[in-house]
C-alpha positions in Angstrom: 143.5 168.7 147.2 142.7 165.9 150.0 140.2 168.0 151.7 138.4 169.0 147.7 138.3 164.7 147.3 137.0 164.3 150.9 134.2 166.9 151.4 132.6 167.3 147.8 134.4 163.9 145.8 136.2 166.3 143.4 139.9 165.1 141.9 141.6 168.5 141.0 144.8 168.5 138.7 147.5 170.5 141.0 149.0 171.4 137.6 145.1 173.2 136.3 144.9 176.8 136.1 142.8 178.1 139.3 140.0 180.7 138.8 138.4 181.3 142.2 135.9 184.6 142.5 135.1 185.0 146.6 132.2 187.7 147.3 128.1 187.9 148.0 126.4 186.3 145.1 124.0 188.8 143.7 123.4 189.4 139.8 126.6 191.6 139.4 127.9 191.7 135.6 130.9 190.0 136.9 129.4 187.2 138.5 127.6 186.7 135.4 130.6 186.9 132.7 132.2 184.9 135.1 129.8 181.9 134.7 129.4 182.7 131.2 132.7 182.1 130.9 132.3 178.5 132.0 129.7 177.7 130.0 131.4 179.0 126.9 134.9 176.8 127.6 132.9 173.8 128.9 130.9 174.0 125.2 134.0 173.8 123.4 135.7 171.6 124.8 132.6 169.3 124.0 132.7 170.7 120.4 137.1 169.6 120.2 137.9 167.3 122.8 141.0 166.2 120.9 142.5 169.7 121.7 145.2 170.6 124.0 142.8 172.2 126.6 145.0 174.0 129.8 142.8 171.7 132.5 140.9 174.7 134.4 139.7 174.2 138.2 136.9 177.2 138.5 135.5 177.7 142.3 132.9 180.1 143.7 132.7 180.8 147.4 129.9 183.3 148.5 126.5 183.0 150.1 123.9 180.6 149.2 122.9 179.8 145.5 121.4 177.4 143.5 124.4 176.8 141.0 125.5 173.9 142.5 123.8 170.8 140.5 125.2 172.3 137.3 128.7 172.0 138.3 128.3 168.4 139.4 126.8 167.8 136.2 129.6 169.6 134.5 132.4 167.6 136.8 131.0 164.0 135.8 130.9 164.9 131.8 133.3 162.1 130.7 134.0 163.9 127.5 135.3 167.1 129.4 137.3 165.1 132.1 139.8 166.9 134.0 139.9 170.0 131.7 137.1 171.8 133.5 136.1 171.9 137.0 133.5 173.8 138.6 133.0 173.9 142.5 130.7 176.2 144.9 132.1 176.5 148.4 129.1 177.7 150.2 128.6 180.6 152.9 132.2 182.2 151.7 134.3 179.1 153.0 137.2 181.5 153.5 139.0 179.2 155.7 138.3 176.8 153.4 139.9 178.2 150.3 143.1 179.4 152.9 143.7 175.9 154.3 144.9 174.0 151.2 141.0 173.8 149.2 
């Protein structure tokens, strides 16, 4: 958690549910239900914020893509707090995600 606050300013509930998906980004249907996945629980959470939302830390690791501003936009949504974090680890960051990410 130290090293997610150091190197990309992101506070990450240890108690949130991880979802991490670690491959080549390409336009694979997985990649893509994946994401739409996000976008789906980040919309309603905006639409009931009052619910009991399971806080949700989703990461990416693969080689280079362009997602990157949207999940700082979605990080610093004040409405969606700590429910929903998105983070891109770029160029695989294996060691990364294995030393305590």
């Amino acid at each position: 958690m130290e090293r997610a606050k150091r190197e990309a300013n992101a506070i990450i509930n240890p108690e949130a549910l991880f979802d991490l998906q670690v491959k080549r980004i390409h336009e694979y249907k997985r990649q893509l239900l994946n994401i739409l996945y996000v976008i789906v629980r980040y919309n309603r959470i905006r639409e009931n914020p009052e619910q009991d939302w399971t806080p949700c830390v989703v990461m990416f690791a693969g080689k280079a893509a362009s997602a990157y501003k949207m999940a700082k936009k979605i990080n610093a949504d004040p409405l969606i707090g700590d429910r929903l974090k998105v983070g891109f680890i770029p160029n695989y960051g294996m060691s990364a995600l294995r030393n305590r990410w």
